[in-house]
C-alpha positions as CSV (number, residue, x, y, z in Angstrom):
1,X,80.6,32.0,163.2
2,X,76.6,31.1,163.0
3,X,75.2,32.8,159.9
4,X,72.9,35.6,160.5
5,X,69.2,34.1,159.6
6,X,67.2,35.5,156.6
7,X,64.0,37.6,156.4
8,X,62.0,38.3,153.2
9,X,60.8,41.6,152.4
10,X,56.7,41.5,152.8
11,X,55.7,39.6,149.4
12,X,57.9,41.4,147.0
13,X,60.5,38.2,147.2
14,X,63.6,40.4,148.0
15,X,65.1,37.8,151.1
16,X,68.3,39.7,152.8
17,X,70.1,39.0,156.3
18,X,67.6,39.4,159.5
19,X,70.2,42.5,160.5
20,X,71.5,44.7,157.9
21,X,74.1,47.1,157.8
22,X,72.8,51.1,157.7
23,X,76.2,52.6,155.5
24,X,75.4,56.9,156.3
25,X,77.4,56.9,159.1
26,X,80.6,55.8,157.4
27,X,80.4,59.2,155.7
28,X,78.4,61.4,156.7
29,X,76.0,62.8,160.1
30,X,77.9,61.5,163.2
31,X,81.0,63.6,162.9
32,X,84.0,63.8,160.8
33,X,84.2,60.8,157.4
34,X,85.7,57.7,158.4
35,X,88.7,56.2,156.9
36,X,87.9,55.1,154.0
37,X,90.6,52.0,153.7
38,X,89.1,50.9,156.9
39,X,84.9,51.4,155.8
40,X,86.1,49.1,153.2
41,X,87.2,46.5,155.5
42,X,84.1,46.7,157.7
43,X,81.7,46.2,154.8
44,X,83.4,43.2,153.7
45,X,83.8,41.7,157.3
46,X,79.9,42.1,157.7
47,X,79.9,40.3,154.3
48,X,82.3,37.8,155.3
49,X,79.6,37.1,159.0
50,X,76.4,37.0,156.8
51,X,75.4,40.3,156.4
52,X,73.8,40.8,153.0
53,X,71.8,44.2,153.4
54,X,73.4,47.3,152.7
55,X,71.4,50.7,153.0
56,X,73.0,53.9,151.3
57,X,71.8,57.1,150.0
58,X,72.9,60.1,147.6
59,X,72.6,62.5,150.2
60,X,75.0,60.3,152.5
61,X,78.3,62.7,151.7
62,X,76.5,63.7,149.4
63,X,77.9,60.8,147.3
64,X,80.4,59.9,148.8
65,X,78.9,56.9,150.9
66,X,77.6,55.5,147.4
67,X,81.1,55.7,146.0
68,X,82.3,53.9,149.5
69,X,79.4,51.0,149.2
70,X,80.1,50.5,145.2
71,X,84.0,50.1,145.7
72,X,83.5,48.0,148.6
73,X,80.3,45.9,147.8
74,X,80.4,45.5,143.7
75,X,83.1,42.8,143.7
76,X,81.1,40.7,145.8
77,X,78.1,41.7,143.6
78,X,76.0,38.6,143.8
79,X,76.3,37.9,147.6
80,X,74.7,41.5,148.5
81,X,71.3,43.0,148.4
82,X,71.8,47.1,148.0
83,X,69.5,49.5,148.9
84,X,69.5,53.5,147.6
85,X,67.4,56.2,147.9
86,X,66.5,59.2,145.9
87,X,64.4,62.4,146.2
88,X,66.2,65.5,147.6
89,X,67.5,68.4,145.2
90,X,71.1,69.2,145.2
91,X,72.6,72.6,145.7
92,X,72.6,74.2,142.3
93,X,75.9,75.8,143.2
94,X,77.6,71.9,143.6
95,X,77.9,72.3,147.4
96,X,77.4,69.6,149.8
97,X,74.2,71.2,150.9
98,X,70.2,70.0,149.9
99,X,67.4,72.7,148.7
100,X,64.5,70.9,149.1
101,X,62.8,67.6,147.9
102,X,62.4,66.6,144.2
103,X,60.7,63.7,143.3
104,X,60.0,64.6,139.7
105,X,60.1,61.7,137.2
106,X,62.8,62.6,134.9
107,X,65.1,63.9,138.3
108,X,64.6,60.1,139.6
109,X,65.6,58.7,136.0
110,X,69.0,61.3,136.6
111,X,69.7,60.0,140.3
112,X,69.0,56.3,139.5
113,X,71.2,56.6,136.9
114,X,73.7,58.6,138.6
115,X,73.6,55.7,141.0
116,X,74.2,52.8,139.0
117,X,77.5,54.6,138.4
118,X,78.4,55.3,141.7
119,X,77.5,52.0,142.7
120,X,79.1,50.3,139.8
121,X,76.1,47.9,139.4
122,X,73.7,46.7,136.9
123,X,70.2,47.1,139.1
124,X,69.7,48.8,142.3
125,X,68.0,46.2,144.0
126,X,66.2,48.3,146.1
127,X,65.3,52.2,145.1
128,X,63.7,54.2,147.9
129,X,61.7,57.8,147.5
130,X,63.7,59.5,150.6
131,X,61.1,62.1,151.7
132,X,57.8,62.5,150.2
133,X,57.4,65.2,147.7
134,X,54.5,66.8,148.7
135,X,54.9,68.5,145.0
136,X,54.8,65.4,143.3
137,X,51.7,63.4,142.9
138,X,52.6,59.7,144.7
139,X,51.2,57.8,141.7
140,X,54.2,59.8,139.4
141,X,56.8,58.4,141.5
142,X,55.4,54.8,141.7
143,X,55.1,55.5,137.7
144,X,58.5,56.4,137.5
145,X,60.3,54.2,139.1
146,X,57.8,51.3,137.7
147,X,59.4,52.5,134.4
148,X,63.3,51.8,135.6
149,X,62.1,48.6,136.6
150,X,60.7,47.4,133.0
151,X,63.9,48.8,132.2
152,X,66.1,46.2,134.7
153,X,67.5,49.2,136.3
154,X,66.0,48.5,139.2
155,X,64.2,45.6,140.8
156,X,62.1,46.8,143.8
157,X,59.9,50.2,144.8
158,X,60.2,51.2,148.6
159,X,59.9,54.6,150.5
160,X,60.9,56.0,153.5
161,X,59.1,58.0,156.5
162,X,55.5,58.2,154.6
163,X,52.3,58.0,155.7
164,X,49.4,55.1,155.3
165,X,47.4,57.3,152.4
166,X,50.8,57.8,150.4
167,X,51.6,54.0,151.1
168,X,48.2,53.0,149.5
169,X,48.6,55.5,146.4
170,X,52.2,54.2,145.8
171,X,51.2,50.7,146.2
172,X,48.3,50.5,143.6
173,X,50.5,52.0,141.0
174,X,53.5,49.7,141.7
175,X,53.9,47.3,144.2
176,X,56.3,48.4,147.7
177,X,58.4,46.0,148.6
178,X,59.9,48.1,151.4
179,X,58.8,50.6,153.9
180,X,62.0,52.5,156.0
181,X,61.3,54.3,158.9
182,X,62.6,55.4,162.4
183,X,61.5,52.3,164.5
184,X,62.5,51.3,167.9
185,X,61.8,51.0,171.5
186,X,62.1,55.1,172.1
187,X,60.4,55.6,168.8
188,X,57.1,53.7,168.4
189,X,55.0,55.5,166.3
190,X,55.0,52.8,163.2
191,X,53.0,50.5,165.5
192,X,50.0,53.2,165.0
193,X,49.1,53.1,161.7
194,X,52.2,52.1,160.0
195,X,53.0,48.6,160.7
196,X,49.3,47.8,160.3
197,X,49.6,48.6,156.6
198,X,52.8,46.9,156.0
199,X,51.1,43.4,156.9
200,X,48.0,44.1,155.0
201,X,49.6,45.3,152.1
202,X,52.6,42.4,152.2
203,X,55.3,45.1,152.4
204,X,58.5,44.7,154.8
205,X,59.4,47.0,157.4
206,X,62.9,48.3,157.6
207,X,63.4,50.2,161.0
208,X,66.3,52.7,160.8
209,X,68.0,54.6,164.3
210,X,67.0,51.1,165.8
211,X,69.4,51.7,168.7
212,X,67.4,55.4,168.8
213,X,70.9,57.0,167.2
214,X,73.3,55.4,169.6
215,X,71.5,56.2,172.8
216,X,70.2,52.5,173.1
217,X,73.3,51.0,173.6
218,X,73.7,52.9,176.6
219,X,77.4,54.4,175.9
220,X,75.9,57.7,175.8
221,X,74.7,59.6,178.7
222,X,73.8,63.5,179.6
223,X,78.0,64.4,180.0
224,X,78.5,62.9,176.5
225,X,80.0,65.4,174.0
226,X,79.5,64.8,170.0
227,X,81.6,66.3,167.4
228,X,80.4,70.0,165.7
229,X,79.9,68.1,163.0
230,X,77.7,65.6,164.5
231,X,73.9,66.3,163.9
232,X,72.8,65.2,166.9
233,X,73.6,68.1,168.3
234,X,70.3,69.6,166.7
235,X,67.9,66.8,167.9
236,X,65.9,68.2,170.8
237,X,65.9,64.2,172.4
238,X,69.5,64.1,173.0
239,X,69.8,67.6,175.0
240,X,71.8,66.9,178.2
241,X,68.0,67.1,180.2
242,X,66.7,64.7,177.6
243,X,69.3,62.2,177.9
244,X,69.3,62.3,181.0
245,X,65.3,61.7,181.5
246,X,65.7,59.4,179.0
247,X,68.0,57.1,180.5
248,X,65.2,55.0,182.1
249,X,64.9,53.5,179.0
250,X,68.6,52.6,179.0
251,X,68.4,51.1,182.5
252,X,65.5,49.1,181.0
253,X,67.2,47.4,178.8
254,X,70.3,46.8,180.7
255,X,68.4,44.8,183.1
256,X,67.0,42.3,180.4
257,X,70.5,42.0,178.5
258,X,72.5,41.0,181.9
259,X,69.3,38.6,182.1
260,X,70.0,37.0,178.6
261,X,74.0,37.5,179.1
262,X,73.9,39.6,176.6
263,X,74.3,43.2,175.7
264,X,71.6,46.8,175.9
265,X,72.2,47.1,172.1
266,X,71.0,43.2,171.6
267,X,68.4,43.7,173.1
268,X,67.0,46.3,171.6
269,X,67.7,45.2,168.1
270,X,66.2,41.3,169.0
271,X,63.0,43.3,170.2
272,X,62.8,44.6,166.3
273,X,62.9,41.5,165.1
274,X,60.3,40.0,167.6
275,X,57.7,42.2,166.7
276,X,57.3,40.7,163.1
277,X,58.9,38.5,160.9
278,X,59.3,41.0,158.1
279,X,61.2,43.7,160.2
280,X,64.5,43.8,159.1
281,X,66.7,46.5,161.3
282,X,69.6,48.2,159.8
283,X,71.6,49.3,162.7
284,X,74.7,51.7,161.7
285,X,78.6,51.4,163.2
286,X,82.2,52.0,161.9
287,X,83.3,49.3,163.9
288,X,83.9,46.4,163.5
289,X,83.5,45.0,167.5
290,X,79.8,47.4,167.1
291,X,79.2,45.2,163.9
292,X,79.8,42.3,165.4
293,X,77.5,42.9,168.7
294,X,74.5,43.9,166.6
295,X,74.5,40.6,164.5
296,X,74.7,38.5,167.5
297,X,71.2,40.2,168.2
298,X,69.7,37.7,165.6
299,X,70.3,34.6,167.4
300,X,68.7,36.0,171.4
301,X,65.5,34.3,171.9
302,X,63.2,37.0,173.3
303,X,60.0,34.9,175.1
304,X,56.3,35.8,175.2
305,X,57.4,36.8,179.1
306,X,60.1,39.1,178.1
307,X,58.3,41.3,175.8
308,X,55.3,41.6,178.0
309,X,58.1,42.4,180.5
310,X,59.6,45.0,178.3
311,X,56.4,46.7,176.9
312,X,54.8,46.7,180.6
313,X,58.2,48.5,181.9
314,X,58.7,50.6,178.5
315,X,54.8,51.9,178.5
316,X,55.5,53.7,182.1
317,X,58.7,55.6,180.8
318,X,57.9,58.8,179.5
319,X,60.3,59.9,176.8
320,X,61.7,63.6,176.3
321,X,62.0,64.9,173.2
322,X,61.1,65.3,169.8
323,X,62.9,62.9,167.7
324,X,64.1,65.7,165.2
325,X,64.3,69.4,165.2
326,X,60.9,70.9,163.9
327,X,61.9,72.0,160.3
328,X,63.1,67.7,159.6
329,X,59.8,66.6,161.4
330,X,57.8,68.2,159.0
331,X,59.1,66.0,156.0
332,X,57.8,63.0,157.6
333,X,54.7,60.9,157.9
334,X,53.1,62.6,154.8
């Protein structure tokens, strides 16, 4: 099988596959756990077919998808690039529930640390703030996680869903290597403000939902059911009226990938990657034919013609939907 080509992270030197693997789903969001004898196996197939980027979180179970990663991925240490995340409060009463954001400094020592373990690794090689902590002052966090780096604990600063003012603050007090947000063709709001920054500042852009939670790959339409358990039962763009307005998009992309012989889900992940060459998507799956489909996005050649094609056809669908319910859409973009 070809290998998967490499990307590097804006200027902080971290190079990982052009597609990496999103991990949170193995666990935890889109219905019941997966087997975990099996998660193993998929993570070190996508090893095995290039793969080298793995994103994970604490909240993911909680813990339970670090625990899966760490078993999986810390044999194979020095073939993998691993990317975490911390700043969310757990339940004081030990439930699997979150109360709120904390980004204090000595609570990102605890869940770094905590990490390591769970991980069964040296370094985090990539350490995310979550959410922005609108309690915490920016320049803490950077300070903070600047310390665990002098330490060796950790060897690159990134952070997830924040806005251009935070990206700056961060940035002057410790360099981001990394900036993760919702990105895709039924999502474009990076492209405003966000993507701008990334080049100017040298930091890469790691779009996550880049199949727009599933819905891109067009195996899901307005009759689709999801599991009680799944939470896209609470986002207001996958409502039987929304997915069904919504399936222009769908159709959109359908008609390039029977163009390129290829598939809705390629296209939409070889779109990502056309759009700059520090993009790195980390599409989610638990299986292993899913797995397979997304890497072979890396090697489809999308022309000059194509994606004036697909931007001309994309601008003139109107999207329904908010991307998350109201009370979620409030932690972003700060």
């Amino acid at each position: 099988m070809k290998q998967i080509p490499k990307r590097k992270l804006g200027n902080g030197n971290l190079e990982v596959s052009a597609i990496g693997l999103g991990c949170m789903g193995m666990s935890f969001g889109y219905g019941p756990p997966a087997d975990k004898r099996e998660m193993i196996k998929l993570l070190h197939a996508a090893v095995d077919r290039g793969v080298t980027f793995f994103d994970t979180a604490e909240v993911y179970g909680p813990f339970t998808n670090e625990e899966l990663v760490g078993e999986a991925l810390s044999p194979i240490r020095t073939q993998v690039v691993i990317a975490t995340k911390f700043g969310f409060a757990p339940d004081p009463n030990g439930g699997s529930r979150w109360s709120g954001l904390n980004s204090r400094p000595e609570h990102i020592r605890e869940v770094a640390e905590a990490s390591l373990r769970r991980l069964k690794i040296d370094a985090i090689d990539l350490l995310y703030q979550h959410r922005v902590d609108p309690n915490v002052p920016i320049e803490d966090v950077a300070g903070a996680v600047r310390k665990l780096i002098q330490e060796g604990k950790v060897k690159h600063f990134g952070l997830s869903e924040a806005g251009v003012k935070t990206i700056r603050r961060a940035h002057a007090v410790h360099p981001v290597t990394a900036l993760q947000s919702e990105y895709s063709l039924w999502w474009r709001k990076p492209e405003e403000e966000v993507l701008p920054i990334c080049e100017e500042l040298g930091i890469g852009f790691v779009p996550f939902s880049p199949l727009g939670k599933g819905f891109l790959t067009g195996k899901i339409d307005e009759k689709t059911t999801f599991d009680s358990s799944d939470f896209r039962n609470l986002v207001p763009r996958f409502t039987p009226e929304a997915r069904k307005a919504n399936q222009a998009m769908v159709d959109l992309l359908g008609k390039i990938a029977t163009r390129k012989k290829a598939t809705p889900a390629q296209i939409a992940l070889a779109w990502l990657l056309a759009q700059k060459p520090w993009i790195v998507p980390i599409p989610g799956t638990t299986k292993l034919h899913r797995m397979e489909e997304n890497i072979g996005a890396a090697a489809i050649e999308l022309t000059p013609a194509d994606l004036r094609e697909i931007d001309s056809a994309a601008s003139a669908i109107k999207l329904e939907g908010a991307r998350y319910p109201e009370q979620m859409e409030q932690l972003t973009g700060r």
